[in-house]
C-alpha positions in Angstrom: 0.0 0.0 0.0 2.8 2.5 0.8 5.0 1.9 -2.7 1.5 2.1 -4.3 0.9 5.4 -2.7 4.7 6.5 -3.8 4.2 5.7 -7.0 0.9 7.6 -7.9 2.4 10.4 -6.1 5.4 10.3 -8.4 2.9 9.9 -11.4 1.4 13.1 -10.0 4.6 14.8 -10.2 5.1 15.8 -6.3 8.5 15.0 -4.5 8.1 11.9 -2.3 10.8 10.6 0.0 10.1 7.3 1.3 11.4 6.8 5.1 12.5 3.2 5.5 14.4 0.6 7.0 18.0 0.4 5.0 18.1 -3.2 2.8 14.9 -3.5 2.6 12.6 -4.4 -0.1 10.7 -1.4 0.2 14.4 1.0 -0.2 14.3 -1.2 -3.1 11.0 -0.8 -4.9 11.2 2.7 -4.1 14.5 3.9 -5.4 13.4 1.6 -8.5 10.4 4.3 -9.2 12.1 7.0 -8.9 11.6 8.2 -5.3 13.8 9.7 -2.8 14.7 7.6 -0.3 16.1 8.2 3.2 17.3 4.8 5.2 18.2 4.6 8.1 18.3 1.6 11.3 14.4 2.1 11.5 13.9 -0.7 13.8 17.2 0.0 16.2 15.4 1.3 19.6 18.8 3.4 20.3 18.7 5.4 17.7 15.7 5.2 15.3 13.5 8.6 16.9 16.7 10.3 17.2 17.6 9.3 13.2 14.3 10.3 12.4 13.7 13.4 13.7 17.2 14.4 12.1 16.1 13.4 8.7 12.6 14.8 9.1 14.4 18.4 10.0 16.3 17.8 7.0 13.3 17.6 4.5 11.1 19.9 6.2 8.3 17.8 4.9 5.0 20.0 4.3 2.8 16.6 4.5 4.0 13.3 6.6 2.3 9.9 6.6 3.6 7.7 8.9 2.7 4.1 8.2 2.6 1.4 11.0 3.2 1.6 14.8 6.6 2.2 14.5 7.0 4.9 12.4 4.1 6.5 13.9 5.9 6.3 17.3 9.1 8.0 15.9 7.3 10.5 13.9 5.3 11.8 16.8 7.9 12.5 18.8 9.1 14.9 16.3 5.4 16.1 16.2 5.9 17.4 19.7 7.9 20.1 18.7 6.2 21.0 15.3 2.9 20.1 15.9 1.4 22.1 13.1 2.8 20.3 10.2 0.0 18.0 8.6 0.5 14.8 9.4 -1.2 11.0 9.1 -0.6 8.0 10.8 -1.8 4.8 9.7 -2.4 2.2 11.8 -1.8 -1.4 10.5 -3.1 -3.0 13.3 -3.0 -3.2 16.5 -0.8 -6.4 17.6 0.0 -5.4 21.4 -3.4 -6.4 22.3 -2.0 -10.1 21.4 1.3 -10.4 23.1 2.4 -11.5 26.4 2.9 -9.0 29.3 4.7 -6.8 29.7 4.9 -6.1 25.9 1.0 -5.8 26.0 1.6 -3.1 28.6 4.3 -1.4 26.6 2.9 -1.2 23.2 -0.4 0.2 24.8 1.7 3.1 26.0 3.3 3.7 22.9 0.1 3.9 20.8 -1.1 6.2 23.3 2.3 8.4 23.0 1.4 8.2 19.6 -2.1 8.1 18.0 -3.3 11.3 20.2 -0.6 13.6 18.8 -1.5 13.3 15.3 -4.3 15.4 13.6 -5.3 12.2 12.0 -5.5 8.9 12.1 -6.5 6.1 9.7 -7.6 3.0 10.6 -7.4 -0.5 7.7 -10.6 -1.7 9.1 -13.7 -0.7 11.3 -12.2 -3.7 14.1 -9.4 -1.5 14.7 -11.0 1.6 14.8 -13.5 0.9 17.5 -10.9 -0.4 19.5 -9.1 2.8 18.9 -12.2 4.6 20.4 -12.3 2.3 23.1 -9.0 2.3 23.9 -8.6 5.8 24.1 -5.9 5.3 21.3 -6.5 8.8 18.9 -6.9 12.4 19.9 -11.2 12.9 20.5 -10.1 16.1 18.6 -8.8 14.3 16.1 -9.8 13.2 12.7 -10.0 9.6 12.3 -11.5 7.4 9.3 -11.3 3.5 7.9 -9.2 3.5 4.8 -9.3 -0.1 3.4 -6.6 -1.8 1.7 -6.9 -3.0 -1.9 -5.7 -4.8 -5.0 -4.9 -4.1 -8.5 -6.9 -6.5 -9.7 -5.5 -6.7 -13.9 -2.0 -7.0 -12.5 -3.4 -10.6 -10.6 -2.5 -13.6 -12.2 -5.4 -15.3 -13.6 -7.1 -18.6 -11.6 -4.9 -21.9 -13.2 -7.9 -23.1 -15.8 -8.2 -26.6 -14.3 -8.0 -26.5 -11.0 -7.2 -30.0 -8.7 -8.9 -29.9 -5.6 -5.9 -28.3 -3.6 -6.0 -25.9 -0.3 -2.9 -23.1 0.0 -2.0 -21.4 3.1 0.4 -18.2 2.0 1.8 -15.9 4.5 4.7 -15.7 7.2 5.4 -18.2 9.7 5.4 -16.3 12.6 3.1 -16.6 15.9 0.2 -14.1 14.3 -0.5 -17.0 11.8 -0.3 -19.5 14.1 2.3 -21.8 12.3 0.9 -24.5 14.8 -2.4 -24.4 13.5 -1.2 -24.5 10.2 0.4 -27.7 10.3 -2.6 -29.7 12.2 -5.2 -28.5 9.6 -2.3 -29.8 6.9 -1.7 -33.0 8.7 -5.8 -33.3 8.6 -6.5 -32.3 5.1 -3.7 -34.4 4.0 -5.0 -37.5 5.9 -8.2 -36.9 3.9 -6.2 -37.1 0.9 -6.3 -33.3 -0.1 -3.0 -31.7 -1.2 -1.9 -28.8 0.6 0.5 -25.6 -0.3 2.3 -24.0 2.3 3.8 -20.5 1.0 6.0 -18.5 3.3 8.8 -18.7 5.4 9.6 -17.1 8.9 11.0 -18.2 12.0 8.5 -20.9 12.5 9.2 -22.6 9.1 12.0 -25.0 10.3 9.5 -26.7 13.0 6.4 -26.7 10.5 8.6 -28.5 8.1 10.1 -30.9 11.6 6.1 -31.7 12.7 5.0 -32.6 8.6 8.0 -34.8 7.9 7.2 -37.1 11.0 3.6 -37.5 9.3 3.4 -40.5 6.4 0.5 -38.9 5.2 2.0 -35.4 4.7 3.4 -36.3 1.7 0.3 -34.5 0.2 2.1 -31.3 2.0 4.5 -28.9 -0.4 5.8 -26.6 1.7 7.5 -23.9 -1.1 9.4 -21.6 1.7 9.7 -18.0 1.0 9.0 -16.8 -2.6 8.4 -13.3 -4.1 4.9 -11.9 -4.3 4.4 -12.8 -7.7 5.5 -16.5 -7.5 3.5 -16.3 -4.6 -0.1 -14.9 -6.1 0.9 -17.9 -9.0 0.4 -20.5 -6.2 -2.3 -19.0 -4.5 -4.1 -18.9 -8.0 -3.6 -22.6 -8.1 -5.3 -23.4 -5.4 -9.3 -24.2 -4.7 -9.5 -22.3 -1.7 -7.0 -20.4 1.0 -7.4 -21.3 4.9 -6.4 -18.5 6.9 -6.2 -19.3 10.5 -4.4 -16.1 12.1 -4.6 -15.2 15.9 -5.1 -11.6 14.6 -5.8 -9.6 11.6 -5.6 -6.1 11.0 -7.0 -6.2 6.8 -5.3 -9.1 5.4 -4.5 -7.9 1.8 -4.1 -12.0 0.9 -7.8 -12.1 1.2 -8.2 -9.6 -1.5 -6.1 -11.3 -3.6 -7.6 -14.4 -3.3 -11.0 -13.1 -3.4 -10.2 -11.1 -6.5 -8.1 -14.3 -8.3 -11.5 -16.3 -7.8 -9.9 -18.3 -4.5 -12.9 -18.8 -1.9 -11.8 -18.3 1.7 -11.6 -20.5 4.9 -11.0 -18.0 7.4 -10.3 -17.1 10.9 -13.3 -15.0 12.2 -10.9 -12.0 13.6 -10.0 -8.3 13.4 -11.1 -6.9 9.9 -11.6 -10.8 8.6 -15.5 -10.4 8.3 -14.9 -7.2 6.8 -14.1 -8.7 3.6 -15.4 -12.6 4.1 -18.9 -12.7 4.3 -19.6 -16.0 5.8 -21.6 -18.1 3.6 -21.4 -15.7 0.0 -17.6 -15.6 -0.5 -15.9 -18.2 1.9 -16.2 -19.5 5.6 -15.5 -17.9 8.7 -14.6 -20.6 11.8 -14.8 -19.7 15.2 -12.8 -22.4 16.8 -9.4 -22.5 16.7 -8.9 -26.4 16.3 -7.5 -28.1 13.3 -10.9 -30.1 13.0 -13.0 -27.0 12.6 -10.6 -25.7 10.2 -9.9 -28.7 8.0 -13.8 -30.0 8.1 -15.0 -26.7 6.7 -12.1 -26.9 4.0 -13.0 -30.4 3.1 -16.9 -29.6 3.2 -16.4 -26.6 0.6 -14.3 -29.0 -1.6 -17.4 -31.1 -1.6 -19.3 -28.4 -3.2 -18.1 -27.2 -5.8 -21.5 -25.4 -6.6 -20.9 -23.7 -4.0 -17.6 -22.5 -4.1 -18.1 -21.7 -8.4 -20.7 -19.1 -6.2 -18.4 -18.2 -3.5 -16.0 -17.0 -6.3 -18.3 -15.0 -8.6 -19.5 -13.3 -5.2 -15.8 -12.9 -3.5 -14.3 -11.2 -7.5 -18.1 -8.6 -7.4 -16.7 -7.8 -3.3 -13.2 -6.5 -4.5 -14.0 -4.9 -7.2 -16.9 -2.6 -5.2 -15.2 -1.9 -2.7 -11.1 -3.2 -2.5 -9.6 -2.0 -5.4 -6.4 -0.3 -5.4 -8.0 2.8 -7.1 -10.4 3.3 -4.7 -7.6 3.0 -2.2 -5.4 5.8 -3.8 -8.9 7.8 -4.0 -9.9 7.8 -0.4 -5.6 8.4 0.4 -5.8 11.5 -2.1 -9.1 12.6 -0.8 -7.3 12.7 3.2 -4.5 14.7 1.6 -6.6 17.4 0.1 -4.8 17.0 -3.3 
């Protein structure tokens, strides 16, 4: 969402300079466009508000958009001392709420060092902004609105034209996920005979692979590691449907693509999830988090494929309403006042 915003300022003609980590992809993609870019140790907690109010002074920005909780932390400490330069801050979900204490305790704190100083605040999904009214997590003075994510959906690669009945998890193995989950609904679809695709690496991908090797059955499981975004939408456009079983969501932008490739949904029923699943018209929302629940409504929607030829007519009409990249850069253009 942030290199598309880049670029169609760019294709605007105003001068952007992109903020980001150094090495990453983003420094990348950026510099690749044609934007300025300024990098610095983004995530070092030594120096990163110092190395960021420095470069902010340098610029002298006359509009800032801070995307994430940490750049919106480092951004409104600078905001203290020039509080009437316009400024956003995106929140991409809140994942405090989910961790352990004290790091609950701490990011709680920091979101409310941050989110109050800021004129305005955008929120990915209506989930997180109600929790940020009931959180007391944005200024009551301040403006704050839903911007949803979305998808170019001609750059998608088109649904494989004879699909074998084949389920695809694609994402990072990391606790949000729930790489642990993952594996039982694999070891369960495999059992049943259905091939699985697990796309993604992360720091849980060594033990997935550990707990599927010690399983006869999950030979049905190919676990393809970490792949670019493109090799990854071509797997994800293999598939018959995409089980997402995350602890928490912000506005999972997979779900868009999947949606919009034709991919129905099995689904984790949290954060902005039902914003974009409805259960029943474009996929399946579970409530319990068991590999059972997960795998039986996967295997029941393979059954079906009425049903799913429905879900996917009904999950492409969804995107393109309301999740589309354009209407994404719209709403973002219409909070700039440009």
């Amino acid at each position: 969402m942030v290199l598309a915003l880049v670029e169609e300022l760019l294709r605007r003609g105003y001068d952007t300079c992109l903020v980001t980590d150094a090495g990453s992809e983003a420094e990348r993609v950026a510099a690749s466009l044609g934007a300025r870019v300024e990098s610095l140790a983004f995530f070092s907690p030594l120096t990163a508000t110092r190395d960021v109010a420095r470069t902010l002074d340098r610029l002298e920005p006359d509009l800032i958009h801070a995307h994430g909780s940490r750049a919106g932390y480092h951004v409104a400490r600078w905001l203290g001392r020039a509080p009437e330069r316009p400024a956003h801050y995106t929140v991409h979900g809140y994942h405090f709420h989910h961790r352990a204490w004290p790091r609950r305790w701490i990011g709680r704190w920091a979101e409310r060092r941050t989110g109050p100083v800021f004129p305005s605040v955008v929120h990915v999904c209506e989930h997180d902004r109600r929790l940020a009214e009931k959180w007391r997590l944005s200024s009551p003075d301040g403006a704050s609105r839903v911007i949803y994510n979305g998808v170019a959906i001609d750059t998608l690669p088109p649904p494989a034209s004879e699909k074998l009945p084949r389920v695809a998890f694609v994402g990072r193995l990391v606790p949000q996920k729930d790489p642990r989950l993952i594996a039982g609904i694999a070891k369960r679809l495999a059992a049943a005979d259905v091939p699985v695709t697990i796309v993604g690496g992360g720091p849980f991908e060594a033990e997935v692979r550990r707990t599927l090797r010690s399983e006869t059955a999950c030979e049905q499981v190919e676990m393809v590691g970490e792949i670019s975004r493109e090799q990854a939408l071509i797997e994800l456009a293999r598939a018959s449907l995409l089980v997402l079983p995350s602890r928490w969501e912000g506005f999972p932008v997979v779900l868009l693509e999947a949606l919009a490739i034709g991919v129905p949904v099995v689904a984790a029923a949290v954060g902005g999830v039902p914003e974009i699943v409805t259960h029943g018209k474009t996929g399946v929302l579970v409530g319990e988090r068991s590999p059972a629940a997960f795998a039986e409504a996967a295997t029941r929607l393979l059954a079906e494929p009425e049903t799913r030829r429905r879900f996917e007519t009904a999950g492409r009409e969804r995107v393109r309403e309301r999740f589309t990249l354009e209407t994404f850069l719209e709403e973002s253009f219409a909070l700039y006042g440009v």
